[in-house]
C-alpha positions in Angstrom: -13.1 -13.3 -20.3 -12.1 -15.6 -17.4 -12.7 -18.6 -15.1 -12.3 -16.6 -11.8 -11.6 -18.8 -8.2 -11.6 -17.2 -5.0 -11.6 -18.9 -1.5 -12.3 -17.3 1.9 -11.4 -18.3 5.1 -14.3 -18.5 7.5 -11.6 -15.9 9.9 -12.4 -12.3 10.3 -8.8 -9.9 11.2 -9.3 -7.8 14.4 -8.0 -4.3 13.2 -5.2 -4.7 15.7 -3.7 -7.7 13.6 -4.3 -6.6 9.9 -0.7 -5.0 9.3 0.8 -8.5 10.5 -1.5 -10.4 8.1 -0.5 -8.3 5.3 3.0 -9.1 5.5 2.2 -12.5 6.1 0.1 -12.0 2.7 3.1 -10.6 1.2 5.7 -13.5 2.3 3.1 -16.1 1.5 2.7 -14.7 -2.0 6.3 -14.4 -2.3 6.8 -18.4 -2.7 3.4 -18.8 -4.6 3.6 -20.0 -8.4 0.2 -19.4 -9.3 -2.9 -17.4 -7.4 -2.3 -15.0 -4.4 -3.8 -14.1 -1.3 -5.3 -11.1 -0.2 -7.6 -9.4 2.1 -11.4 -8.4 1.2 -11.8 -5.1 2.5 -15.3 -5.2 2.1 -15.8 -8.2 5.0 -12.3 -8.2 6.4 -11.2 -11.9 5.5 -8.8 -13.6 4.1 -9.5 -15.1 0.1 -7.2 -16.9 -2.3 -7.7 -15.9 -5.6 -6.7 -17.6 -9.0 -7.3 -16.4 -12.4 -7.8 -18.5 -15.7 -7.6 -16.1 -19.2 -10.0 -17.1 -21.7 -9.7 -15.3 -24.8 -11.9 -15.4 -27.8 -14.5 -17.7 -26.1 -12.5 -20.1 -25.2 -13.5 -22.3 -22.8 -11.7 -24.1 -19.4 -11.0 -27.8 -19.9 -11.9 -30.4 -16.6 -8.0 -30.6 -16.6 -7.4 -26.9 -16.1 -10.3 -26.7 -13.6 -9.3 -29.6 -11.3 -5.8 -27.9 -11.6 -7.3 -24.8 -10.3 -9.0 -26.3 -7.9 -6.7 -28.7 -6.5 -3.9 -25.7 -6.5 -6.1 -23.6 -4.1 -6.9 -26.4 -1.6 -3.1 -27.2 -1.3 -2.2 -23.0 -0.9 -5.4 -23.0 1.6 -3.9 -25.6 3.2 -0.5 -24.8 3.8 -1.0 -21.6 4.9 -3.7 -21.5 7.1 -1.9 -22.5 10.4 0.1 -19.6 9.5 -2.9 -17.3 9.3 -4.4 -18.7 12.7 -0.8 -18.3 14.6 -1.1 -14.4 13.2 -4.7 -14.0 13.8 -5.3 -15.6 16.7 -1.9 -16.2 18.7 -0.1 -12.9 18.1 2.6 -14.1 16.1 4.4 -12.3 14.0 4.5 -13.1 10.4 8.1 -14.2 10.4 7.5 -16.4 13.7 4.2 -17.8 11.4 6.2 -18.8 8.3 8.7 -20.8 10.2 5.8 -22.4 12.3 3.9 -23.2 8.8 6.8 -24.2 6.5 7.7 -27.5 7.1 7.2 -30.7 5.2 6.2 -34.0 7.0 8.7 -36.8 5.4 7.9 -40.8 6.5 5.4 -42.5 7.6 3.9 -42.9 10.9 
C-alpha cells in the first residue's frame, strides 16, 4: 500500500531530443533527495513521481501530504527551465543544468 504522486509536464519530447532529456533526467535525479523524474513512454512526457509506503493500513497524515506536495512543486519548478532549454532550445543537458541551477539571493 501507498500514497502515489505523479506530475506531468504539459511538454511532449520530439524523438530527436529524448536521449538529451534522459540524461538531463539522470543529472536531475542525481541531486534529488526524495521523488524522481522520468519519462512516460506511453505519452512521451515528462512526470515527477514520489512515493509514500503505507504499511499495515496505515494512513498519510496532512503533514506528510503537504510535504509531498509542496516537495513536487519546488522539483517541478526548478527544473523545468531546464527541460524547456533541452526540449525546445537544443541544449544539451550539461548547458541546461548550468542555465537552471542558480539561486536568486536579495531582494529586488
Amino acid at each position: 500500500e501507498a500514497l502515489h504522486l505523479a506530475c506531468a509536464f504539459d511538454m511532449k519530447i520530439p524523438l530527436a531530443r529524448r536521449a538529451e532529456v534522459q540524461r538531463l533526467i539522470a543529472a536531475i535525479n542525481e541531486q534529488l533527495w526524495v521523488g524522481h523524474f522520468d519519462i512516460w513512454t506511453h505519452t512521451g512526457m515528462i512526470m515527477y513521481r514520489q512515493a509514500l509506503v503505507l504499511p499495515g493500513g496505515l494512513t498519510a497524515s496532512t503533514a506528510q501530504c503537504e510535504t509531498m506536495l509542496v516537495s513536487a512543486i519546488h522539483a517541478c519548478e526548478r527544473y523545468y527551465p531546464a527541460f524547456q532549454f533541452v526540449v525546445w532550445a537544443g541544449k544539451s543537458a550539461a548547458e541546461a543544468m548550468s542555465a537552471a541551477m542558480f539561486d536568486t539571493e536579495g531582494e529586488a
